[in-house]
Backbone as JSON, one array per atom type, in Angstrom:
{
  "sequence": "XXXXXXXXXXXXXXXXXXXXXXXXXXXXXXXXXXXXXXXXXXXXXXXXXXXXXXXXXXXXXXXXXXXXXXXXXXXXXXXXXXXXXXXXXXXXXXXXXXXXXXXXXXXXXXXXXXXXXXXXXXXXXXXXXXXXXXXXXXXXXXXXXXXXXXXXXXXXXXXXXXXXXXXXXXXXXXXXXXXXXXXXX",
  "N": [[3.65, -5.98, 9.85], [5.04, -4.08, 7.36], [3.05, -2.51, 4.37], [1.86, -3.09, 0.96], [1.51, -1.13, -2.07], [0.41, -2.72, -5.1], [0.93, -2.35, -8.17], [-1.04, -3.99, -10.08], [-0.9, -5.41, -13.5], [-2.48, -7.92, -14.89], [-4.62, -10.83, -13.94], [-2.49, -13.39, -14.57], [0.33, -12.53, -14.27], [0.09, -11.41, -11.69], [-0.1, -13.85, -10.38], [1.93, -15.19, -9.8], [3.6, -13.25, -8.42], [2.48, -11.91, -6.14], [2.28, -14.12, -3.86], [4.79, -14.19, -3.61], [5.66, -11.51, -2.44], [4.23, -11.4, -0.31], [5.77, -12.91, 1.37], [7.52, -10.95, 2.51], [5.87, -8.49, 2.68], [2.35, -7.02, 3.32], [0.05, -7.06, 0.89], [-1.15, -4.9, -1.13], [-3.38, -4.96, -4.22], [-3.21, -3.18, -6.84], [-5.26, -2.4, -9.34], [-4.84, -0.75, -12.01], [-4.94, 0.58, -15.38], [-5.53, 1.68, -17.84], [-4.23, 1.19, -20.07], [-5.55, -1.08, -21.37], [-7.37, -2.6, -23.76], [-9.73, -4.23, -26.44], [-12.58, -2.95, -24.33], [-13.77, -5.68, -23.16], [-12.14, -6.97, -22.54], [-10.39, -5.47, -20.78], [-12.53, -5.85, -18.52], [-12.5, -8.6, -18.37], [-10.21, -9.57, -17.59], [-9.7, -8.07, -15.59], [-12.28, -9.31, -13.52], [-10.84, -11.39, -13.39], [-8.5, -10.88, -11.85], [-10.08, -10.48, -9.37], [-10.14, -12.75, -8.94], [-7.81, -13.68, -8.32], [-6.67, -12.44, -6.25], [-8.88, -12.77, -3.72], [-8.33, -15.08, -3.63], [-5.79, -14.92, -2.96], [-6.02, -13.89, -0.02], [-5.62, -11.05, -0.1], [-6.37, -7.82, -0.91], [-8.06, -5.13, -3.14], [-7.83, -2.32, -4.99], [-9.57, -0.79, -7.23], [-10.0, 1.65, -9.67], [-11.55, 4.24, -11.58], [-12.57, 3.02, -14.8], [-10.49, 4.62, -17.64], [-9.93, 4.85, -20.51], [-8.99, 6.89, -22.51], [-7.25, 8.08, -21.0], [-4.72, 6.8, -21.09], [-4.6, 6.46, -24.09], [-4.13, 9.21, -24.6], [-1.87, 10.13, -23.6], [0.37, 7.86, -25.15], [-0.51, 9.32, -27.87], [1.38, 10.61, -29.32], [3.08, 8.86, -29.75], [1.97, 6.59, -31.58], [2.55, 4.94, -33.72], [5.11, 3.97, -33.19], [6.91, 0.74, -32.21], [6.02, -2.22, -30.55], [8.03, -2.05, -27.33], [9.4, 0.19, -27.05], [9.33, 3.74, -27.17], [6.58, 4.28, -26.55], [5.91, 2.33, -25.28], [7.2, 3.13, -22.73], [6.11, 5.35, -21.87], [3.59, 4.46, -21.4], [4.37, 2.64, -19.04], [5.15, 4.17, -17.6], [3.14, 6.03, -16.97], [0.9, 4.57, -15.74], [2.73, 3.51, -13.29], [3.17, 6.28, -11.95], [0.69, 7.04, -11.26], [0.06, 4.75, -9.73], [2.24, 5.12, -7.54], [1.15, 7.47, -6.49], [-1.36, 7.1, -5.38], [-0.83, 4.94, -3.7], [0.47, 7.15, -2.1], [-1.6, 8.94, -1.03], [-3.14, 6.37, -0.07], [-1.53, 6.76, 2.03], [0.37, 4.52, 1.93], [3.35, 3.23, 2.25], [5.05, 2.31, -0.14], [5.31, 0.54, -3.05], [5.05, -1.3, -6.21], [5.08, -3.04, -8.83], [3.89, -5.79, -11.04], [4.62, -5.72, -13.42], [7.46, -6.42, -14.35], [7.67, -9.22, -14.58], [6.86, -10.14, -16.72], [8.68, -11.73, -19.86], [8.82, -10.34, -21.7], [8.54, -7.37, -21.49], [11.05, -4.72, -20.21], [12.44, -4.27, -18.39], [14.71, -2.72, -17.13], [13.73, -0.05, -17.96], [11.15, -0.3, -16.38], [12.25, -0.3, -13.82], [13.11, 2.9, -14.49], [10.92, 4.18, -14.85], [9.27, 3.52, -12.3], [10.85, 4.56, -10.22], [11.31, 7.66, -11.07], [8.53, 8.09, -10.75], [8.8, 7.22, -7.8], [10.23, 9.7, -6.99], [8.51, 11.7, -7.53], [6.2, 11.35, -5.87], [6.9, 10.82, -3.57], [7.0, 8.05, -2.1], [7.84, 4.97, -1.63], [9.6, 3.04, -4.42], [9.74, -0.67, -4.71], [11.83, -2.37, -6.34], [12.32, -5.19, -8.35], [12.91, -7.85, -10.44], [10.78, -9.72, -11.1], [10.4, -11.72, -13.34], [12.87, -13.34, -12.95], [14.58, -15.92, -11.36], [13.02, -18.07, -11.92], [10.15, -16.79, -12.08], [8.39, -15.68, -14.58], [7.97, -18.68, -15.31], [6.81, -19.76, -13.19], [4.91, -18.31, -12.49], [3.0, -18.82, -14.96], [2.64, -21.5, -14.66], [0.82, -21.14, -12.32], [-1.01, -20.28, -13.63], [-2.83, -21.42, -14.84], [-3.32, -23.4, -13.18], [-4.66, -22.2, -11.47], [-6.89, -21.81, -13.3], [-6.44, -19.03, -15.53], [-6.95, -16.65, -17.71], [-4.22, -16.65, -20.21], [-2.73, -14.11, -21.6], [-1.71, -13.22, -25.38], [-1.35, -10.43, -25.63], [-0.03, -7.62, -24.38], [-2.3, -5.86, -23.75], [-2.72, -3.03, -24.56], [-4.89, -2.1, -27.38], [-3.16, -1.43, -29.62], [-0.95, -3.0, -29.06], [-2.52, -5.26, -29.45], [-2.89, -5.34, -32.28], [-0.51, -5.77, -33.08], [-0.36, -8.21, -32.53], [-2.36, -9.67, -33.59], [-1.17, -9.41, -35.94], [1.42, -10.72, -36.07], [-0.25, -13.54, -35.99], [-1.52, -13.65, -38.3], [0.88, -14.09, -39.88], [2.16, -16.82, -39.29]],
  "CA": [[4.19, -6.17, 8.51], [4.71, -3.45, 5.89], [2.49, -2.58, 3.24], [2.81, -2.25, 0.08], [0.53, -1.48, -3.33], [0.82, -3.67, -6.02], [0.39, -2.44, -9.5], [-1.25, -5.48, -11.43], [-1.19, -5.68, -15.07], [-3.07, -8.78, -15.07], [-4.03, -11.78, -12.87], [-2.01, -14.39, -14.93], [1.48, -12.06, -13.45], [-0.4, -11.46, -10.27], [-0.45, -15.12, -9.55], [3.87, -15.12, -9.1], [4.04, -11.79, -7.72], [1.45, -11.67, -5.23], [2.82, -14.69, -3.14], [6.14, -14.0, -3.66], [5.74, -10.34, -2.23], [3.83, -11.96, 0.67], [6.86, -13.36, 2.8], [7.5, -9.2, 2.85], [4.63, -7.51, 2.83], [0.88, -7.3, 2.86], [-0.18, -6.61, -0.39], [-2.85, -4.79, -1.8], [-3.41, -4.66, -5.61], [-3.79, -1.99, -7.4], [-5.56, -2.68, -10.79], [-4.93, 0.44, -12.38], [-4.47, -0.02, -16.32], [-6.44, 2.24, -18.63], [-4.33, 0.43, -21.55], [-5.94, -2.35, -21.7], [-8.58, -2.69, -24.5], [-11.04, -3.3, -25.7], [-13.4, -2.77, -22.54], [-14.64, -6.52, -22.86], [-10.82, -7.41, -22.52], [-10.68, -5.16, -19.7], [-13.29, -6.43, -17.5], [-12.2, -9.97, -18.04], [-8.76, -8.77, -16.61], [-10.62, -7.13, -13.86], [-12.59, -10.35, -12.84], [-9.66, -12.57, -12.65], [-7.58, -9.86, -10.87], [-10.64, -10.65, -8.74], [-10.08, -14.43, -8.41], [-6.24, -14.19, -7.83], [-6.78, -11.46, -5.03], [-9.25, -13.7, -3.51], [-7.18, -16.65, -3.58], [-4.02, -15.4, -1.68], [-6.48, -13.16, 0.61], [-5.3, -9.6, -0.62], [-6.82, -6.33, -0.75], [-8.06, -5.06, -4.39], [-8.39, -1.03, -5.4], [-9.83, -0.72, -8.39], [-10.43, 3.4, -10.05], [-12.34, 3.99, -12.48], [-11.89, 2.49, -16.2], [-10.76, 6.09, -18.34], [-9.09, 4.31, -21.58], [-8.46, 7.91, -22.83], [-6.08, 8.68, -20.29], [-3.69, 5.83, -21.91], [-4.52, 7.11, -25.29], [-3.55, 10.57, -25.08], [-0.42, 9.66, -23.51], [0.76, 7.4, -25.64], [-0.82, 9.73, -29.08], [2.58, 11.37, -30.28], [4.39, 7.63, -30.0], [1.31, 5.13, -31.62], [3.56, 4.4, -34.93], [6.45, 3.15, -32.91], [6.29, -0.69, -31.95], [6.39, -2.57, -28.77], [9.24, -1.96, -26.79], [9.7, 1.86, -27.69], [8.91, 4.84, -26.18], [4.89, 4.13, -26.42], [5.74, 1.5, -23.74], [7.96, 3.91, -21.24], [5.15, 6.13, -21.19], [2.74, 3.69, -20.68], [4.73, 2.13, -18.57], [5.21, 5.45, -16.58], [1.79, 6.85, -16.45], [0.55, 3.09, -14.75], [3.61, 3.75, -12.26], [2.89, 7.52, -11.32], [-0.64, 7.1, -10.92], [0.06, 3.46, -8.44], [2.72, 6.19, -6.53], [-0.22, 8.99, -6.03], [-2.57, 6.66, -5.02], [-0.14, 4.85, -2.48], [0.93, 7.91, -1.09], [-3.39, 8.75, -1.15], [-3.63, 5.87, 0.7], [-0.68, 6.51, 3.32], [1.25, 2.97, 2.02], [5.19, 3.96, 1.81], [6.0, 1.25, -0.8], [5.0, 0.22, -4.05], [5.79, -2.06, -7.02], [4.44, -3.78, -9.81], [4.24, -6.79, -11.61], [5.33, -5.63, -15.52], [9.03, -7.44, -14.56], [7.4, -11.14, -14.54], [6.92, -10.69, -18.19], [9.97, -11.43, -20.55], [8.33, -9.11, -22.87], [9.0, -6.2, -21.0], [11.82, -3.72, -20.56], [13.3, -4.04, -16.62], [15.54, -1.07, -16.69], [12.74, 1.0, -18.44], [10.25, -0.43, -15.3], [12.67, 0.89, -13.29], [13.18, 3.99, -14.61], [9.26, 4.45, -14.58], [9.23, 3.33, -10.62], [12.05, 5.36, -9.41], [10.75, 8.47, -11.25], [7.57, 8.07, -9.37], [8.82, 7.56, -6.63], [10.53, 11.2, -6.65], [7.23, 12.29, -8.03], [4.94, 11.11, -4.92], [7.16, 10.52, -2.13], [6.95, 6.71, -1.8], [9.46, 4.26, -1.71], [9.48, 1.78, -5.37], [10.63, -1.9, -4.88], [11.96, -2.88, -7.62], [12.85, -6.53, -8.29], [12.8, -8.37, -11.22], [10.42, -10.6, -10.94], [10.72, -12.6, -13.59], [13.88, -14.08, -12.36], [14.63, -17.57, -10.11], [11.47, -18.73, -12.65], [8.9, -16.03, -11.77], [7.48, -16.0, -15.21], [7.75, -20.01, -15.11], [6.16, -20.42, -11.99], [3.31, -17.6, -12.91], [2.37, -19.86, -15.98], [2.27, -23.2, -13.76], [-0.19, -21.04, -11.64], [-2.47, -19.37, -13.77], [-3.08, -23.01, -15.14], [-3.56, -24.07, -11.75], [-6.16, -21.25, -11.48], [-7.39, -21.42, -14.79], [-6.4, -17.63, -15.65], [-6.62, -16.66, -18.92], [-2.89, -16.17, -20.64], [-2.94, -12.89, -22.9], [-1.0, -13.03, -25.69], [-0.74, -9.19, -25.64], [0.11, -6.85, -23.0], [-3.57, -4.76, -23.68], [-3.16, -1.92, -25.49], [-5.23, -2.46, -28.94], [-2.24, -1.43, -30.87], [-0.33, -4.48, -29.08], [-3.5, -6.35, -30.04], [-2.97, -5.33, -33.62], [0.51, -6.23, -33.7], [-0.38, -9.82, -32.01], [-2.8, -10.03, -34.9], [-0.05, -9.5, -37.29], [2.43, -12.08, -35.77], [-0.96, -14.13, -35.78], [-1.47, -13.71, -39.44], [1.94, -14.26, -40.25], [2.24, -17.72, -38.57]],
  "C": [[3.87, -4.94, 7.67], [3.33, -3.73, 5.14], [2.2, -2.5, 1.88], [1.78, -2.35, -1.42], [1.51, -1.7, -4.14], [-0.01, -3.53, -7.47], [0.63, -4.03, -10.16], [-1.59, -5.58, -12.37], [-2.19, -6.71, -15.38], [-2.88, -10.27, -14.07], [-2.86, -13.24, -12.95], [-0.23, -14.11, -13.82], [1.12, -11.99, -11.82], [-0.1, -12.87, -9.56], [0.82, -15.54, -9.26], [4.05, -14.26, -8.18], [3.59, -11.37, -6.45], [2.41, -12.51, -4.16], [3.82, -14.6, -2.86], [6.41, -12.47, -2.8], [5.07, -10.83, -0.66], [4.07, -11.78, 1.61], [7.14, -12.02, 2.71], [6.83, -8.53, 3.43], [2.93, -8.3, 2.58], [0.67, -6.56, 1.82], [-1.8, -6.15, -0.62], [-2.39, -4.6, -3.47], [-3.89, -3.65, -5.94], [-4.13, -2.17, -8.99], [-6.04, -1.41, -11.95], [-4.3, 0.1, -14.15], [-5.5, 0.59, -18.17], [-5.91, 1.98, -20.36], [-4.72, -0.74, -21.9], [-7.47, -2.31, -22.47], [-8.89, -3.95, -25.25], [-11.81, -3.36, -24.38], [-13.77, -4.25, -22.37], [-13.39, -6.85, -21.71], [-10.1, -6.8, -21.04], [-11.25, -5.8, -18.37], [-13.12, -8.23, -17.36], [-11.13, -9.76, -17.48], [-8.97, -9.35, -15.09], [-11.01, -8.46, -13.16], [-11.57, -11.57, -12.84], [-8.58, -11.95, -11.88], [-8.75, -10.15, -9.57], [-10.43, -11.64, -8.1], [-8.8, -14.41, -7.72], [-6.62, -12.79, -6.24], [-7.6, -11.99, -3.85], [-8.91, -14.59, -2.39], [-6.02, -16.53, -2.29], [-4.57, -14.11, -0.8], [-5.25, -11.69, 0.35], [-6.04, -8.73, -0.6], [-6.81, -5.85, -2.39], [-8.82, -3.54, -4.44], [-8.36, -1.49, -6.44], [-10.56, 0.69, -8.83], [-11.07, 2.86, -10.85], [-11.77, 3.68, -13.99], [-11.91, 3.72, -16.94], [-9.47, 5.61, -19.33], [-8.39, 5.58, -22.42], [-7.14, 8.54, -22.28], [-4.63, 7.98, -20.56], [-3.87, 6.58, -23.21], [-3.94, 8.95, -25.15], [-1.82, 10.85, -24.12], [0.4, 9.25, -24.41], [0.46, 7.85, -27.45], [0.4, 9.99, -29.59], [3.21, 9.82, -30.64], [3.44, 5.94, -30.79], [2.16, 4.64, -33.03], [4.57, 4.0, -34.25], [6.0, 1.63, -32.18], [6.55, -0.88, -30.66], [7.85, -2.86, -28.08], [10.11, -0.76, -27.23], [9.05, 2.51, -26.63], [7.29, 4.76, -25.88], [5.2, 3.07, -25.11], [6.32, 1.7, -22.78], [6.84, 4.48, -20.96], [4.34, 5.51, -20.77], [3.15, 3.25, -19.16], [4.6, 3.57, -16.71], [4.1, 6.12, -16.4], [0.92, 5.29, -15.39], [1.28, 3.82, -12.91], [3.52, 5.23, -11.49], [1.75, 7.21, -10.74], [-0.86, 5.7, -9.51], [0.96, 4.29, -7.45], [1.62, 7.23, -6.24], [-1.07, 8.19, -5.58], [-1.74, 5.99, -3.75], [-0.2, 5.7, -1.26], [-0.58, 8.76, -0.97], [-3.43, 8.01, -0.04], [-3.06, 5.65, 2.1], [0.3, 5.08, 3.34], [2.69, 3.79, 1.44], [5.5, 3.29, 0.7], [5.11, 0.99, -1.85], [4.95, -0.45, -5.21], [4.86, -2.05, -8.09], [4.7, -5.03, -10.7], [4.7, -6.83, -13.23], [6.34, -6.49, -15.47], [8.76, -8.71, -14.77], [7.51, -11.24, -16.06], [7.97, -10.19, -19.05], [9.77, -10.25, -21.28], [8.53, -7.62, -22.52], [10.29, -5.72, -20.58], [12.3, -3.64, -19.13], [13.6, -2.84, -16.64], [14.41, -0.19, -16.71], [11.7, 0.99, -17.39], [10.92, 0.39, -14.13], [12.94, 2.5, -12.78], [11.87, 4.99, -14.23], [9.09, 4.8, -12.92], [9.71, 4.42, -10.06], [11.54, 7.18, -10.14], [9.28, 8.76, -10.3], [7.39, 8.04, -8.03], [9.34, 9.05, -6.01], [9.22, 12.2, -6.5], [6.67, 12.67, -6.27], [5.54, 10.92, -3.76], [7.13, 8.96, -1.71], [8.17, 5.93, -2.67], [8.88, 3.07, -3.26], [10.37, 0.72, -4.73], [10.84, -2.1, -5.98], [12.53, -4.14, -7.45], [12.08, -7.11, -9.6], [12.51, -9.66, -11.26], [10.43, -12.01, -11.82], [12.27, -13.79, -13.09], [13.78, -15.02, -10.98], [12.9, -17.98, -10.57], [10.21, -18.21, -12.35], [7.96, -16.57, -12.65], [7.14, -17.51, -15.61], [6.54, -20.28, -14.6], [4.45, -19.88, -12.2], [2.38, -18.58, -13.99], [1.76, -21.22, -15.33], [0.71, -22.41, -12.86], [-1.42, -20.39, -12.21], [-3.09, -20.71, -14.63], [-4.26, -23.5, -13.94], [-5.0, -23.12, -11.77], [-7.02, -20.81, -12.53], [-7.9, -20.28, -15.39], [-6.41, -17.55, -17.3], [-5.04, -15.87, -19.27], [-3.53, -15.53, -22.17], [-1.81, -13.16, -23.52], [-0.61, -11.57, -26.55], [-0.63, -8.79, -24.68], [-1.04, -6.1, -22.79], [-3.98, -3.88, -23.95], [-3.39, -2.46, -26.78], [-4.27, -2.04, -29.63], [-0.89, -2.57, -30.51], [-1.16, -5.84, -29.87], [-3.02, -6.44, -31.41], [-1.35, -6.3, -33.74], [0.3, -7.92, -33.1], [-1.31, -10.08, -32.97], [-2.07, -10.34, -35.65], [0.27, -10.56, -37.35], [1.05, -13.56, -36.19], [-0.94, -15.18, -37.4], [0.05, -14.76, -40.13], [2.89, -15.67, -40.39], [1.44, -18.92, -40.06]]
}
């Protein structure tokens, strides 16, 4: 069976994506994600990216945590909101860095779980992927996972596995704006 790393944003998406990628491939995770703050917020991530990896016997790289390397990416674009160019690049420095490490580890194939959540930008995941893959030499799957009830089914299971559901994506200036909406409510 193929192999194939598996950028994971978080284990709540992990817990659709993982199984579902399965009947394919053997999966390893790749928990690569230096926007996710603050560090507590991080490492709780991290240890349930632990549990779901675990769970559906998987394979879990994990680099080192360098929150700067998200920030100075994303510096020229932090005034624009979510679902702007601050979240291609993000989106695309995640996705380069899960292609270089693939093709690092000799795995042809690659993905990630960003598509499970409505909140995100498909094409733009795409665009990210498929750039990387020119980049590094490795093949992107792309598939839109939310679809035929991904992000449904992910919810029913991170329940089931009593994951914590973020209601940001992890960069503190999503945090802020999930404050806002918070406030606002």
């Amino acid at each position: 069976m193929n192999i194939i790393l598996l950028h994971t944003c978080c284990a709540c998406c992990a817990s659709y994506v993982v199984p579902h990628l399965q009947k394919k491939f053997r999966v390893i995770n790749y928990f690569y994600n230096p926007n996710i703050q603050p560090a507590a917020e991080y490492f709780l991530r991290l240890d349930e990216m632990r549990i779901v990896s675990d769970h559906f016997e998987t394979g879990l790289e994990i680099p080192e945590y360098h929150p700067e390397e998200w920030e100075n990416t994303v510096e020229p674009f932090r005034d624009l909101p979510e679902k702007s160019r601050r979240c291609w690049e993000c989106y695309r420095l995640r996705l380069e860095e899960t292609a270089r490490k693939a093709a690092e580890l000799g795995i042809r194939s690659f993905a990630t779980t960003l598509s499970v959540s409505p909140h995100k930008v498909y094409s733009r995941i795409v665009e990210a992927g498929e750039t990387a893959e020119r980049l590094h030499g490795v093949n992107f799957y792309a598939e839109d996972f939310k679809k035929q009830n991904g992000f449904k089914i992910s919810v029913r299971r991170s329940r089931e596995l009593d994951l914590t559901r973020q209601d940001y994506c992890g960069c503190i200036l999503s945090l802020r704006e999930a404050e806002e909406r918070r406030k606002r409510k």
